[in-house]
C-alpha positions in Angstrom: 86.1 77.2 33.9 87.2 74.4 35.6 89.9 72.8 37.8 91.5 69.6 38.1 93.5 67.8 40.5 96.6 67.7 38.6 96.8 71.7 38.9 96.7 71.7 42.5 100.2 70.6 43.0 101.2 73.0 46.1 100.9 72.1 49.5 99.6 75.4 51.3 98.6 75.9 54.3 95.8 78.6 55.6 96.5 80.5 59.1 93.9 83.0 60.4 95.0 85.7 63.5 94.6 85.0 67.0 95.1 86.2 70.4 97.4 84.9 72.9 98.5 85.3 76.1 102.0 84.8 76.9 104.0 83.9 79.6 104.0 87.6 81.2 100.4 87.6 80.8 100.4 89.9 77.5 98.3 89.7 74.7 99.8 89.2 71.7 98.6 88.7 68.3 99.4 85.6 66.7 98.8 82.9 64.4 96.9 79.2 64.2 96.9 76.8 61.3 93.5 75.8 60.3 94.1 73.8 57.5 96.9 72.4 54.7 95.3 71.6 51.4 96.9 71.5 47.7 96.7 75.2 45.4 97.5 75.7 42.2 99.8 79.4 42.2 100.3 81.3 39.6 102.0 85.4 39.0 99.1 88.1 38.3 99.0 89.1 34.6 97.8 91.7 32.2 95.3 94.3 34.0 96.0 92.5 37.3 100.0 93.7 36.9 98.7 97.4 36.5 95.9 96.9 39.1 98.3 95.0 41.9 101.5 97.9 41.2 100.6 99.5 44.7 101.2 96.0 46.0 105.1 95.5 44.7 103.5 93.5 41.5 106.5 91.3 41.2 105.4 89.9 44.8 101.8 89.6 43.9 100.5 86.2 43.3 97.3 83.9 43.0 96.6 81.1 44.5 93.7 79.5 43.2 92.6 75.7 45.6 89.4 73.8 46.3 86.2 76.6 48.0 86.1 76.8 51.9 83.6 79.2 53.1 85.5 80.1 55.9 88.1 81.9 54.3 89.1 85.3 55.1 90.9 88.4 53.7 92.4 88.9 57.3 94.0 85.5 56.8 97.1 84.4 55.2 98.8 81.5 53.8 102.1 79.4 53.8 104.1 77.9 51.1 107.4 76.4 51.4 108.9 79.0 53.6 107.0 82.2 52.6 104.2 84.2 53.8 101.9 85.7 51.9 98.9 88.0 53.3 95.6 87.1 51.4 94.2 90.7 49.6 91.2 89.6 47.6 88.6 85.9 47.7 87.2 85.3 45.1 85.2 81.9 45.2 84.4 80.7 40.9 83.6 78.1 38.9 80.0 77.5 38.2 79.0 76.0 41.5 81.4 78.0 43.7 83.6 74.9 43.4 86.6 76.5 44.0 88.3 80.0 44.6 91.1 82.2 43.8 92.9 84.1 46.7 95.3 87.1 45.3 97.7 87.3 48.0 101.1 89.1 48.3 104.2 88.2 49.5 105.6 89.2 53.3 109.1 90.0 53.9 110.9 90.1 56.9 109.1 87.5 58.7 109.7 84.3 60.0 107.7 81.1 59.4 106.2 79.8 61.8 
């Protein structure tokens, strides 16, 4: 299995959580923008569909894009204006070249 360039065509960008202190001197949970690369996305499929159903399926997707180690399931990622929490990382290919994350879309947040 391999990847090429021409199927990374989405510009995505990664955000993990972080803690901030506001103006009142609260923490609040926020989040910071590590890095924008190019993904390939694509809807779950076949046993996935049946697998993903207690996830809203229909809002289920894959993103698959070039392997960083320092991915997390706790993080999520940005496309266009949507959010979508990351559920699963999977890193493939035969020398961990790249990765799959199976994330799911977020309603009723704002970008930011």
């Amino acid at each position: 299995m391999s990847i090429k360039a021409g199927d990374l065509r989405r510009v995505v960008t990664l955000q993990r959580p972080v803690s901030r202190v506001n103006e009142k001197g609260r923490r609040i949970a926020d989040w910071e923008d590590v890095a924008t690369v190019k993904a390939g996305k694509a809807d779950v499929s076949g046993r996935e569909f049946y697998q993903a159903q207690a996830f809203h399926a229909e809002d289920v997707v894959t993103f698959t894009l070039r392997s960083r180690r320092d991915v997390e399931a706790s993080w999520r990622l940005k496309h266009r204006e949507e959010i979508y929490n990351i559920l699963e990382v999977n890193h493939l290919g035969y020398m961990g070249d790249f990765m799959r994350l199976k994330c799911r879309k977020v309603t009723g947040e704002a970008v930011k």
